[in-house]
N, C-alpha and C positions, 0 to 999 in steps of 0.2 A: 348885460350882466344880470339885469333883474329875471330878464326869460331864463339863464342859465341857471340862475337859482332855484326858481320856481319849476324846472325838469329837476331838479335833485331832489328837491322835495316828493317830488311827484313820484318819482323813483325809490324813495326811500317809505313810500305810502303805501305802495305797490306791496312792495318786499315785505312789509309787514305785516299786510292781510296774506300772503300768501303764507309765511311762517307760520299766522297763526293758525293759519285756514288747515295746516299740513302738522301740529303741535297740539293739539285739543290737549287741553286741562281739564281732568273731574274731579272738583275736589270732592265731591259726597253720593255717593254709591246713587242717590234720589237725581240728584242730576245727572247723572250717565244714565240711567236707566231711562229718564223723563227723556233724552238725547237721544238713545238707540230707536226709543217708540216712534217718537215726532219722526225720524228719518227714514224707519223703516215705514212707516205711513206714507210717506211722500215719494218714496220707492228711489233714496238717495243713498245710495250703496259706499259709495266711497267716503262719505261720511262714516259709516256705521262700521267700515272697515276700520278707520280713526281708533275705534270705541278697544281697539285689541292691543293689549299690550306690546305683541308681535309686529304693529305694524311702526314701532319704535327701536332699532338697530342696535341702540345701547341698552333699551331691556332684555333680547336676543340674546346679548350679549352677557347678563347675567346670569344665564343659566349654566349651571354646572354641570358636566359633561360626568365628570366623577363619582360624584353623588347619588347620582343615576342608575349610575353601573353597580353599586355598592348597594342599592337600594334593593334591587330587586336582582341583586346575587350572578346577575348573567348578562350578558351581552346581545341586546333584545334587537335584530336588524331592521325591525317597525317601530322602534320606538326614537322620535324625534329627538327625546333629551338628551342621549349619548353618545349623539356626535357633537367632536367636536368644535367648537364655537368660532372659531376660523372659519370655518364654512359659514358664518353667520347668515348669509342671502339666503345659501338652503333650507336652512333651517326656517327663515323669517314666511318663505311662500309655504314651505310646508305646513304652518302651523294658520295661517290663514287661509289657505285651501281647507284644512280644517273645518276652519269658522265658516267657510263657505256653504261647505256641507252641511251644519248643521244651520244655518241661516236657510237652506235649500229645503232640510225637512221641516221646520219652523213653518214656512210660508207652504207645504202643505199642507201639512197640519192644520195650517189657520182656513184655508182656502176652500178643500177640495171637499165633497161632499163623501158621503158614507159609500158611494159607488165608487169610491176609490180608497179606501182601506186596507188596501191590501199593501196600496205603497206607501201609507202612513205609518205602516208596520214594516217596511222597506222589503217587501217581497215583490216579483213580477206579477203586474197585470197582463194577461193576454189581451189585444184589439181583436182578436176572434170568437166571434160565435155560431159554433153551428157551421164554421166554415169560412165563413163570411166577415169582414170588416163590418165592425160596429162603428157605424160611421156617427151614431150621435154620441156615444159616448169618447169616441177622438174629438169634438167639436167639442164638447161640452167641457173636455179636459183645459182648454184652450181658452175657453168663455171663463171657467174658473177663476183661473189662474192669472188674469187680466190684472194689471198693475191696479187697475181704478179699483179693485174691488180694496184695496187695503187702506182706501181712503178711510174707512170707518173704525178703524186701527184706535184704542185708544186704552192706557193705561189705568187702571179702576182702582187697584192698588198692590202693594208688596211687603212681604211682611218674613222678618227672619226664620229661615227653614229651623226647627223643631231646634228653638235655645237651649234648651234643659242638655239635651245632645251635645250640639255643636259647640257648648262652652263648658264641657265638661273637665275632666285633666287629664281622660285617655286621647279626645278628640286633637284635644289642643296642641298635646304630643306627635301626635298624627300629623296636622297642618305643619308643625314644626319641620318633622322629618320629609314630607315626602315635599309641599310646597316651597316653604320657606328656605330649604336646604339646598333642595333643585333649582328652582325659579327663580332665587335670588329676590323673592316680595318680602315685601315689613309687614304683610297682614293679608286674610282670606276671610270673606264670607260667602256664606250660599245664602240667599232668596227662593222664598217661593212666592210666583205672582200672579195676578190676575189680572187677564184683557179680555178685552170685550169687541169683538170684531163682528159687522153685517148684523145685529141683533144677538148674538148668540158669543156665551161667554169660555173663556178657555184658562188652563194653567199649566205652566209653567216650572222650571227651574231655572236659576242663573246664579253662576259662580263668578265674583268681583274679586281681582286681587288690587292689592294699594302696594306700589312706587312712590315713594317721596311727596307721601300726603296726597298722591292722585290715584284713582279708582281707574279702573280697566276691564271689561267682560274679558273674563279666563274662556267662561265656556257654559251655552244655553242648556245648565244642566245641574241637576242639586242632586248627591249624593244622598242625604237624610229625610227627603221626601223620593225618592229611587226616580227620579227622571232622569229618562237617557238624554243624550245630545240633538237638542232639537226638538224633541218631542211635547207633547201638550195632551191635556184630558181636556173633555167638556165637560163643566158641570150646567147645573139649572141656575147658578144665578150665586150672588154673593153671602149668605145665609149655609147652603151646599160647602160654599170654598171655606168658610170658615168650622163647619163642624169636621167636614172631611180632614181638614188639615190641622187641627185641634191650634187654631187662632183667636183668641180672647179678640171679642168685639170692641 
């Protein structure tokens, strides 16, 4: 009787590291952000998948399909939000393939060196020159790009994308209609951050939406500092990210 009890225990110990392992909580924008670093550092993907609102079925599910359509006047057949929410699966991979792709430009951005720019800018690189495969520059793309390089990944700091802006009373209307309306969040903020990867420093965009006092990356991307999805600048160093981005010390 006592071993049978001590399997249900055991079982119900189980069940609730996996729940939680598969339910991640953020309650404060610094620890999801502090969360997505540490994971993308360790090159632990299904975690950071976690980090997306989309990869929760009943957030999927508050988006409005209507709202959508009403927003932007027309029936857009690339745009995820107006279909409707019955299809919720499609919806859920589509919006994380998403993430995927910008998690995809992110890590070259971080990675790849100025002989690869071209795809930083998402244009084709040829492997030919002259005729011939470049064969150091396929090797080198490779050597890059190597998991271990993002061990030196680390958070330096982040700071609200241009407040004067984004809490203004046109802004706020804005967040109202297009996010709050559609996506069914209680709140949005955009960051702009800085990491410091291999010696050399980089930033950022990142949009958090909040569900029921929990934080979630929308998308590695801040409208009011113009970064696209995924993308990053280098500056020189912490000094640089603060005048550029008009950030009080």
């Amino acid at each position: 009787m006592r071993k049978f009890g001590f399997f249900v225990i055991l079982f119900m110990f189980l069940i609730t590291i996996s729940f939680s392992q598969n339910n991640q909580a953020f309650n404060s924008p610094e620890i999801l952000i502090q969360y997505f670093v540490e994971n993308l550092r360790e090159g632990n993907f299904e975690n950071i998948f976690l980090t997306s609102p989309f990869s929760n079925d009943l957030l999927v599910k508050r988006i409005n399909p209507r709202e959508s359509i009403l927003f932007f006047s027309a029936f857009l057949p690339q745009d995820n939000t107006n279909f409707p929410t019955q299809y919720y699966q499609i919806l859920k991979y589509n919006f994380l393939g998403n993430y995927s792709i910008q998690l995809k430009r992110f890590i070259t951005n971080l990675l790849l060196s100025t002989d690869f720019s071209m795809l930083n800018d998402w244009k084709p690189l040829s492997i030919f020159e002259n005729g011939i495969i470049n064969e150091e520059l396929l090797d080198n793309y490779f050597i890059l790009l190597d998991l271990e390089n993002l061990r030196s990944l680390e958070l330096v700091r982040f700071d609200v994308s241009k407040p004067n802006l984004q809490f203004n009373e046109r802004s706020i209307r804005r967040t109202e209609i297009i996010y709050k309306n559609i996506y069914g969040c209680d709140d949005v903020i955009e960051y702009t951050v800085l990491y410091r990867c291999n010696g050399n420093y980089y930033v950022g965009g990142i949009t958090l939406f909040c569900y029921d006092m929990n934080w979630y990356i929308f998308s590695l991307r801040s409208d009011y500092d113009y970064f696209e999805f995924g993308s990053l600048r280098q500056v020189s160093g912490i000094f640089e990210y603060l005048f550029e981005y008009d950030i009080e010390f």
